[in-house]
Residue, then its C-alpha position, 0 to 999 in steps of 0.5 A: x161642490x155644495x150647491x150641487x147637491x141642493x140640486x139633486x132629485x129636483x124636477x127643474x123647469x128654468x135653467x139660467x147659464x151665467x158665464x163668470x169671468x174677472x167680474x169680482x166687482x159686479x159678481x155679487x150684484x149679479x149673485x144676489x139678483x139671481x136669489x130674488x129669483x129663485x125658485x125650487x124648479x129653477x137652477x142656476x149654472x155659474x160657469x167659472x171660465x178661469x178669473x185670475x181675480x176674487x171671481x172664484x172665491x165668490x163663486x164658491x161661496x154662492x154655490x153653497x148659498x145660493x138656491x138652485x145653484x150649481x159651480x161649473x169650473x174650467x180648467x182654462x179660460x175659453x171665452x164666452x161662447x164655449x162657457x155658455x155651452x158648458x152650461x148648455x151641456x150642464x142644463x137640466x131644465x124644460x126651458x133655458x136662458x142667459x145671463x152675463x156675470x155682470x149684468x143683473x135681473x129685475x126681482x121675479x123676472x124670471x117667472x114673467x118670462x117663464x109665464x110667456x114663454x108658456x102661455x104662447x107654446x113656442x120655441x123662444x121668446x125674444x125681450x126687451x133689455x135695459x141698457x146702463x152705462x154708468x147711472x144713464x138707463x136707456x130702454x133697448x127693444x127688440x126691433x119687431x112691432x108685433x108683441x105676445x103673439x106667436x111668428x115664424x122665425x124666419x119671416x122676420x129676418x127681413x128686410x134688409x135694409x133695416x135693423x131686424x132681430x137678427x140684429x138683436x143678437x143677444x142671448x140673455x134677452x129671451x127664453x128658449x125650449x128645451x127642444x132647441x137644445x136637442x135639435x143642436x140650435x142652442x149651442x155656440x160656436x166655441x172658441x169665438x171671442x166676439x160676436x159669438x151671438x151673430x152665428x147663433x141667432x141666425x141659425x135661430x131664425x133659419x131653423x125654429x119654427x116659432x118665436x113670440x117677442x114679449x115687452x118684460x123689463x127684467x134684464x139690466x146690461x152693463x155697458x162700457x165695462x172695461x174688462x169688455x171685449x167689445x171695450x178691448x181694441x186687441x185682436x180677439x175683436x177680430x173674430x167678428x170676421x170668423x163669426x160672419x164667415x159663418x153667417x154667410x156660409x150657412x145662409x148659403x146652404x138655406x133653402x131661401x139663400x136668395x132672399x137671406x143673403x142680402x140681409x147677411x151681407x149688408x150686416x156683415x159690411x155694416x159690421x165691418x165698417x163700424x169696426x174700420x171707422x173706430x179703428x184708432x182704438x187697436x193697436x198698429x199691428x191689429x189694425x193693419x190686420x183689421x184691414x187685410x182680414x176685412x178686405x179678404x172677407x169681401x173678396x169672399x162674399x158674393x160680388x153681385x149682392x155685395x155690390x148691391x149692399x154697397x149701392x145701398x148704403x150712405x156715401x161715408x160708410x160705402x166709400x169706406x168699405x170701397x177702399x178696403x175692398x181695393x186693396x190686395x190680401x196676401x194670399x194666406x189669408x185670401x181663402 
């Protein structure tokens, strides 16, 4: 592996974990974002997760080109919470970071986002994004006023009836310590195909014990490309049940379990209502499944905080889940 041995006996400072898969149209352009911000202690984990498409070919070709760069291949396809901890496992660096195999950095961002994260001293800095959709651009930021200053995690998973950033869930939009890494908080639940990052982020905010929010510009997200799960109506888009089970049941076990759920519950209703009023986009068979799973989901959660979640929402959305909480689940999928 060519570019593995560029990297041999280098102190490494960045590690950036950028998961590929069926990207042979946006890989390049990712590619070359990551040679304007190379670095000599900065490497980058390219994780091949199994393309049946020009993605590996590319690859190949940028390990030994590409500065810093080292070729992580799987030997079957596992999605991308399980490529990123490849990376994670792989990682040699004091501080880590994302990036999606078809989205891109703005040149030297990296080094802005290693100067914060520095200079605060915490254990992760959250950033702001943009957003492209074809050639629209829209600026998405982390839903915190408060910037450049150092907070505690878990104060500002509150309120609950408001988007806060553990509703900003995304793993490219910041920058992390090392020691997240060792204390077991930076790793993905594997095998989850969607919302992989909502497990993740709370488990951030419940456990690290600062954060900061910066205003970078760097990161360039590429939405509504086709290949995109959240693009797929089939059943792996289920799996945000799986990803918010996991929610609940860790928020449960939190010291401050009272104040948290309430927060977790609401989302996890909001979630389930996005998905039941888009629901023409699945199949028949994964919708029906949509139906039972997000019924069984809250018959599972607590009834007294979900009744109150439901209490708090607007009519359409409150009216909806009402239904689908109505109705019977077979008794497999009731636990």
């Amino acid at each position: 592996m060519p570019g593995a041995a560029l990297t041999v006996g280098r102190v490494v400072k960045l590690s950036v974990v950028v998961p590929f898969y069926n990207v042979q149209t946006y890989a390049p352009d990712t590619l070359k974002s990551l040679a304007a911000n190379a670095r000599e202690d900065v490497e980058f984990l390219l994780v091949e997760d199994c393309s049946h498409d020009e993605t590996p070919d590319i690859l190949t070709r940028a390990a030994a080109e590409l500065p810093g760069a080292r070729l992580l291949r799987h030997e079957k396809n596992g999605g991308l919470a399980t490529a990123r901890n490849t990376g994670l496992d792989a990682a040699r660096g004091e501080y880590l970071t994302f990036l999606d195999g078809d989205d891109w950095l703005a040149p030297g961002y990296l080094f802005e986002l290693l100067a914060v994260i520095e200079e605060l001293g915490c254990d992760f800095v959250r950033t702001d994004h943009v957003q492209c959709t074809g050639r629209r651009r829209t600026v998405h930021r982390v839903p915190h006023g408060r910037r450049g200053v150092v907070l505690d995690p878990r104060s500002v998973i509150l309120p609950a009836d408001r988007s806060t950033s553990v509703d900003y869930a995304y793993a490219w939009a910041g920058i992390y310590h090392r020691r997240l890494l060792d204390d077991g908080l930076l790793h993905f639940t594997d095998g989850l195909r969607t919302a992989e990052d909502r497990p993740w982020i709370w488990r951030l905010h419940r456990e690290a014990k600062s954060m900061a929010v910066a205003g970078l510009l760097g990161v360039f997200y590429r939405r509504g490309v086709a290949s995109s799960l959240t693009q797929i109506g089939d059943v792996r888009q289920l799996h945000f049940i799986r990803a918010f089970d996991q929610v609940i049941e860790e928020t449960a076990r939190d010291r401050d379990a009272e104040l948290l759920l309430p927060k977790a519950v609401r989302t996890y209703c909001a979630i389930i209502s996005h998905h039941l009023g888009t629901i023409e986009r699945f199949e028949p068979p994964v919708a029906r499944q949509l139906r039972i799973l997000s019924a069984a989901a809250m018959k599972r959660m607590p009834q007294d905080i979900l009744n109150d979640a439901l209490d708090s929402m607007d009519a359409q959305r409150a009216s909806r889940l009402r239904r689908v909480r109505r109705r019977p689940v077979p008794l497999e999928v009731a636990a």
